[in-house]
DRENDO-1510 file (C-alpha; in Angstrom, 1 decimal, always signed):
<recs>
REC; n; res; u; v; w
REC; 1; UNK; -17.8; +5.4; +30.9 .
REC; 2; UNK; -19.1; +2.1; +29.8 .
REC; 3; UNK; -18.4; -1.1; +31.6 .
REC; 4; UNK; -16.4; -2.8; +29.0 .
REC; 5; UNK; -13.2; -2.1; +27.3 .
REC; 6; UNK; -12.1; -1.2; +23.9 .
REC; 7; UNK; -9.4; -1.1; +21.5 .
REC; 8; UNK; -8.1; +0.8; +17.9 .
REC; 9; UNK; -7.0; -1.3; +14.9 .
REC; 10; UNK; -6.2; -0.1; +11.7 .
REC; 11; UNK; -7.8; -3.1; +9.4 .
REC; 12; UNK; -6.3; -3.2; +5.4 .
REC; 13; UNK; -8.7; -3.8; +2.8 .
REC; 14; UNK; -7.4; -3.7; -0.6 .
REC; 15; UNK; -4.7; -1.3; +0.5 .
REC; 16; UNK; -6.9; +0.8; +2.3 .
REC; 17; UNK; -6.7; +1.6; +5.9 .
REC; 18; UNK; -9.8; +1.4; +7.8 .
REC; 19; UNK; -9.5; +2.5; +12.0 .
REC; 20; UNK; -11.4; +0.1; +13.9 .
REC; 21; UNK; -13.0; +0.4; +17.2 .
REC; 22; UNK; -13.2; -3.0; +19.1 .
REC; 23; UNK; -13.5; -5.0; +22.6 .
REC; 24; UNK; -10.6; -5.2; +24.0 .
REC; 25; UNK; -11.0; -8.2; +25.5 .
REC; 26; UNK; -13.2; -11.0; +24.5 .
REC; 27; UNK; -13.8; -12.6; +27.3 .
REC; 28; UNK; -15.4; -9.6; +29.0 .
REC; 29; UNK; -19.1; -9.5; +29.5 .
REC; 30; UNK; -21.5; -6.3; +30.2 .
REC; 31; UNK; -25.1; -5.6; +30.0 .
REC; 32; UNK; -26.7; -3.7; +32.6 .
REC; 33; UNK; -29.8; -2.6; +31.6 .
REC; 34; UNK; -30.3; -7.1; +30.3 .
REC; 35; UNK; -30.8; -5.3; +26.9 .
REC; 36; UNK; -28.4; -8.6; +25.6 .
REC; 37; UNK; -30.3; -11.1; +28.0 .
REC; 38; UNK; -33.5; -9.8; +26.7 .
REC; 39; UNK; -32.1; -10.5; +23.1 .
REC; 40; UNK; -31.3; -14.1; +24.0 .
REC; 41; UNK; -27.1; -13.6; +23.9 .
REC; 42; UNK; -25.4; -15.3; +26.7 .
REC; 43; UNK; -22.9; -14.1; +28.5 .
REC; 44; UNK; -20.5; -16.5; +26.7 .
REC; 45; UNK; -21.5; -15.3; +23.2 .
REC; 46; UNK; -21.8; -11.3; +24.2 .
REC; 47; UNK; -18.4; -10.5; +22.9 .
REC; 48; UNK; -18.3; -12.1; +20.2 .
REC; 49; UNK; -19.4; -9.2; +17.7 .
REC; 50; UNK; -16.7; -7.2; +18.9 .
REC; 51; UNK; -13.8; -8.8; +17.1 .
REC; 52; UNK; -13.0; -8.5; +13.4 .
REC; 53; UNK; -13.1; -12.3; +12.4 .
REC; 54; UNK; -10.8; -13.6; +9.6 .
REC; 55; UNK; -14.1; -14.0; +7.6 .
REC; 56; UNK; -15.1; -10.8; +8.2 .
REC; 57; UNK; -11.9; -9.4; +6.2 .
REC; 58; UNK; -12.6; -12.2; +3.5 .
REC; 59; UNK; -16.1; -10.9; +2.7 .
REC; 60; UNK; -14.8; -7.1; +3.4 .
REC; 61; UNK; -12.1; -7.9; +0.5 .
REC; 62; UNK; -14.9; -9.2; -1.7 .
REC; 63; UNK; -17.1; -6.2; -1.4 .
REC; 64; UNK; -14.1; -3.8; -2.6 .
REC; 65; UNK; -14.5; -5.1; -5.8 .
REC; 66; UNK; -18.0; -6.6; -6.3 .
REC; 67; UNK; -20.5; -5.1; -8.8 .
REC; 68; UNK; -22.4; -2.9; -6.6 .
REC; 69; UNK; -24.6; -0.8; -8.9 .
REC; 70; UNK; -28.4; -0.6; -9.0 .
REC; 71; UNK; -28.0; -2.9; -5.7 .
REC; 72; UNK; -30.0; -2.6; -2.5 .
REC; 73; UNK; -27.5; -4.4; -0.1 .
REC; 74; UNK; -28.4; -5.9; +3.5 .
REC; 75; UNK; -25.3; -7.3; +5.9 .
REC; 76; UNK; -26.9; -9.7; +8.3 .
REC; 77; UNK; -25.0; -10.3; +11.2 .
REC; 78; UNK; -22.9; -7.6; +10.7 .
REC; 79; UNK; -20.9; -6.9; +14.2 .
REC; 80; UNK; -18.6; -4.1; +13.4 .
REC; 81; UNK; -19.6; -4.2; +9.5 .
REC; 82; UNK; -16.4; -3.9; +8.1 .
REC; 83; UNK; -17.9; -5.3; +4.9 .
REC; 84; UNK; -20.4; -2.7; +5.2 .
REC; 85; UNK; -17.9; +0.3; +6.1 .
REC; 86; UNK; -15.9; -0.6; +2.6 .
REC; 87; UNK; -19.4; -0.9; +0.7 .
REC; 88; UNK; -20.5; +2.8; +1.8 .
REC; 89; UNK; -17.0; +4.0; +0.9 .
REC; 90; UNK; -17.8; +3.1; -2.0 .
REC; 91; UNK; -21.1; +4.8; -2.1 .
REC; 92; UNK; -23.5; +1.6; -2.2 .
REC; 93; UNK; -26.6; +1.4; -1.0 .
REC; 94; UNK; -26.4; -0.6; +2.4 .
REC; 95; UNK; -28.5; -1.5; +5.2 .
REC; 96; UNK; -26.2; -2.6; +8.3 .
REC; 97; UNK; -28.4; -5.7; +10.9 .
REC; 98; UNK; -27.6; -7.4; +13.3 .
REC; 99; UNK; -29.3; -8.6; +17.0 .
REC; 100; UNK; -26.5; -7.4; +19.3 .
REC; 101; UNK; -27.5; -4.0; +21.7 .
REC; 102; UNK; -24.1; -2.7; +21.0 .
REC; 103; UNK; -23.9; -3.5; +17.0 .
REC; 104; UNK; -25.6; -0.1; +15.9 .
REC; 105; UNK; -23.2; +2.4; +18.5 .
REC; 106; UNK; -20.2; +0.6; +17.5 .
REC; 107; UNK; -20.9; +0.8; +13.9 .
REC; 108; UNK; -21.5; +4.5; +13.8 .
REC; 109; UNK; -18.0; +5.0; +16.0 .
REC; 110; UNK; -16.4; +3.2; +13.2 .
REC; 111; UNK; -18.2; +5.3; +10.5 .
REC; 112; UNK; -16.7; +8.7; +12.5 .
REC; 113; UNK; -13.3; +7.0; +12.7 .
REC; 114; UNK; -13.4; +6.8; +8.8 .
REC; 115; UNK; -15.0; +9.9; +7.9 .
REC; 116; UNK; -17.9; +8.0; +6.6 .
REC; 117; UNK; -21.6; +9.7; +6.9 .
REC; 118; UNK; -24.3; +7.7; +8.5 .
REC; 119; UNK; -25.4; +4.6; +7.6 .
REC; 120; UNK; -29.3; +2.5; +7.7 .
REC; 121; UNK; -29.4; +0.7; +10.2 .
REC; 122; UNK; -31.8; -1.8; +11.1 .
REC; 123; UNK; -31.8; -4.7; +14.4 .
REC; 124; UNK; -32.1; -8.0; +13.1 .
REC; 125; UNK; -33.5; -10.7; +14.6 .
REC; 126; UNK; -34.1; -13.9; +12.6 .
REC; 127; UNK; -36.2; -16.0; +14.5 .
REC; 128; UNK; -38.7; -13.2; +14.5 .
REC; 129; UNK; -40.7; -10.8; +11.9 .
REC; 130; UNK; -38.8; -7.8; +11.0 .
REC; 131; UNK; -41.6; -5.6; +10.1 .
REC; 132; UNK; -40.1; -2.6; +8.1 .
REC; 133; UNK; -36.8; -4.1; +7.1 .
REC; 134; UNK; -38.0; -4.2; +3.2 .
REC; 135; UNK; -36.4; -7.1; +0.3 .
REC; 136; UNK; -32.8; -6.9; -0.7 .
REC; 137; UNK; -31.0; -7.6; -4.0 .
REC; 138; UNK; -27.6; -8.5; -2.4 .
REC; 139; UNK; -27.5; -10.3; +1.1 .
REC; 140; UNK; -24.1; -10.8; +2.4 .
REC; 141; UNK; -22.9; -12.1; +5.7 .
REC; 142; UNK; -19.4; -13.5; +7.4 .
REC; 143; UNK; -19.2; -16.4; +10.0 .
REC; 144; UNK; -23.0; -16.5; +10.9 .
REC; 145; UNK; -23.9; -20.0; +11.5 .
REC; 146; UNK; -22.1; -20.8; +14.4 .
REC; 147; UNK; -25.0; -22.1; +16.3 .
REC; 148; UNK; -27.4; -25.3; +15.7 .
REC; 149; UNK; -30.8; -23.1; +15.1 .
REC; 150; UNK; -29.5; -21.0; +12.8 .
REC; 151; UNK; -29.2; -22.6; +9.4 .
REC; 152; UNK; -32.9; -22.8; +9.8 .
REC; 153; UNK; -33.3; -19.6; +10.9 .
REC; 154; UNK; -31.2; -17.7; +8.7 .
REC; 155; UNK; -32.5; -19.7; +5.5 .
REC; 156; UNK; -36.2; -18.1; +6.5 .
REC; 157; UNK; -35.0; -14.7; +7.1 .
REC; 158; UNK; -33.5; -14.9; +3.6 .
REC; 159; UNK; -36.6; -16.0; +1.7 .
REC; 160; UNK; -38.3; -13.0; +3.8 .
REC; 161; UNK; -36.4; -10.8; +2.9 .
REC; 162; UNK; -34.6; -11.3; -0.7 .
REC; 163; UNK; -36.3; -10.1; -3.9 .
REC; 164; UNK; -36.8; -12.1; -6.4 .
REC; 165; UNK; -33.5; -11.8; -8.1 .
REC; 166; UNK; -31.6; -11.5; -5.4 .
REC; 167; UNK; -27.6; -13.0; -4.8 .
REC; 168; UNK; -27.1; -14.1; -1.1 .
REC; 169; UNK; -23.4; -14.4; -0.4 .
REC; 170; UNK; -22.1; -16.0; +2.9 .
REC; 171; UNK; -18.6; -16.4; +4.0 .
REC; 172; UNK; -18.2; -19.8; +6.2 .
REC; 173; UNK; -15.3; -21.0; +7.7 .
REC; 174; UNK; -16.0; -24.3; +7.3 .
REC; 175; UNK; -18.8; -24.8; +10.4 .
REC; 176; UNK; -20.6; -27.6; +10.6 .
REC; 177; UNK; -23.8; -25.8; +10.3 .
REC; 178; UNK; -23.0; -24.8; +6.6 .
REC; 179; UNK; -24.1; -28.0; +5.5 .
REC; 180; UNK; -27.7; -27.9; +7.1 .
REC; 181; UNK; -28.2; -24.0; +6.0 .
REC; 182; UNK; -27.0; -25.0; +2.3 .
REC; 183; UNK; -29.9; -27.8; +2.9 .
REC; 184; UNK; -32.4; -25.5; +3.8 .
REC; 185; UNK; -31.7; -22.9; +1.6 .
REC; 186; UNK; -32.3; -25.3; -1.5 .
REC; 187; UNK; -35.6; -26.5; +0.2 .
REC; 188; UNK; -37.1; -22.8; +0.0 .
REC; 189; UNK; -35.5; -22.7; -3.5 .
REC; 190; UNK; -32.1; -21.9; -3.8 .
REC; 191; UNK; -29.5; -23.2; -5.5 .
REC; 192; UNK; -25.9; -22.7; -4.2 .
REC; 193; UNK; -22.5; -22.9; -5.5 .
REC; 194; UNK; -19.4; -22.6; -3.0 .
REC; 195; UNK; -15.7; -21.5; -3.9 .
REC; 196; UNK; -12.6; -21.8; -1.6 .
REC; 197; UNK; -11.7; -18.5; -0.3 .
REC; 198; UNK; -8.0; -17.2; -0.6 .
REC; 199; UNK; -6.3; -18.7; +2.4 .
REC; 200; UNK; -4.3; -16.3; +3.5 .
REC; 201; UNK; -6.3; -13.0; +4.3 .
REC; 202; UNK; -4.6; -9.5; +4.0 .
REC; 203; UNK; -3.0; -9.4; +7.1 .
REC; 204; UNK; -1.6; -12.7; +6.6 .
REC; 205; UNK; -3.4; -14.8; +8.4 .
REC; 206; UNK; -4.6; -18.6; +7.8 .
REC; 207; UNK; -8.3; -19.0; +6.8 .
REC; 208; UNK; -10.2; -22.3; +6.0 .
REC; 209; UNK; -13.5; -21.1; +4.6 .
REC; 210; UNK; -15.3; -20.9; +1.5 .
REC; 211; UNK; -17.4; -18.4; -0.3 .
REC; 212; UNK; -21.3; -19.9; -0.5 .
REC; 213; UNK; -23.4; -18.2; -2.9 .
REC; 214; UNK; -27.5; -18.9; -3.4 .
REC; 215; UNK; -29.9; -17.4; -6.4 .
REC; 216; UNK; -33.2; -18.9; -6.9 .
REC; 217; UNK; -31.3; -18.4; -10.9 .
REC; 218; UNK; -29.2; -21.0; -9.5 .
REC; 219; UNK; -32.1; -23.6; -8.4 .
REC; 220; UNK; -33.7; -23.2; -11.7 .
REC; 221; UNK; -31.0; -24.1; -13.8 .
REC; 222; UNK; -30.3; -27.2; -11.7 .
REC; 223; UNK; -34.0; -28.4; -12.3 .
</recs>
């Protein structure tokens, strides 16, 4: 039995029922072999990829109806990759990352839950190389700059990682951080545009956030 507990939701996206496994509690904390310690996630921030965040469901919603074809996806920071449970419903080619220990066993729960086959699944950690990861023509991610390094961090994982083309999409709630990573996104050569999400998500909810979307397309027709 593992030393942390757990919960089912059912989670609607676009009328579609999804069963989600979750932590139960968020303030618990368990890592006995220091698999998370070794990672550099404190005790504080261990449970915090267990929850499905309002911005999670934004970006899920967004994926049920995005253009998908012809698109090699990465989620970065994915936690229980909702986004990434509705993208392989609808058969597109995704890659699930994220740094947590637990990320990749909660994530293929989920997939069993929903009847989905297996999915790619890579740890990703962006202050490091990621040898073997590959380039990406769609990078999306929910809520991930919520600490000071990582507009910094995330903005070089990106350029690593994107091809040429590529379309990065992030869903922010309005952090403090997204003004720093939108900094350093156009200093590697990106240019951005942001649009103000629906604020109220599917389960009715309030959300303050915005939709932030980077190209280097976008950079050059700014210049």
């Amino acid at each position: 039995m593992p030393d942390y507990r757990v919960k089912f939701e059912t989670v609607t996206v676009a009328g579609i029922d999804y069963v989600i496994r979750s932590l139960a509690d968020l303030q618990q904390y368990a890592d006995p072999l220091g698999d998370a310690k070794l990672a550099g996630i404190s005790s504080a921030s261990w449970s915090l990829f267990g929850k499905v965040w309002p911005s999670a469901r934004v970006l899920a919603l967004a994926m049920h109806s995005f253009d998908l074809v012809g698109k090699r996806i990465l989620e970065i920071g994915a936690g229980l990759g909702l986004a990434s449970l509705v993208i392989h419903r609808r058969a597109g080619d995704i890659t699930v990352s994220d740094w947590h220990p637990l990320s990749e066993s909660f994530l293929n729960k989920n997939l069993l839950l929903n009847n989905l086959g297996p999915l790619h699944y890579r740890t990703g950690n962006w202050a490091t190389g990621n040898p073997g990861l590959g380039c990406f023509d769609l990078i999306i991610g929910s809520d991930v700059l919520y600490e000071r390094q990582q507009p910094a961090q995330l903005a070089q994982f990106i350029s690593r990682h994107a091809t040429r083309n590529a379309q990065i999409i992030i869903v922010d709630p309005d952090r403090g951080n997204r003004v720093g990573f939108c900094r350093e996104m156009n200093g590697l050569g990106y240019g951005y545009s942001t649009r103000i999400a629906e604020r109220l998500t599917e389960n009715g909810e309030r959300y303050k956030g915005r939709f932030l979307t980077f190209s280097q397309a976008l950079f050059e027709a700014e210049a």
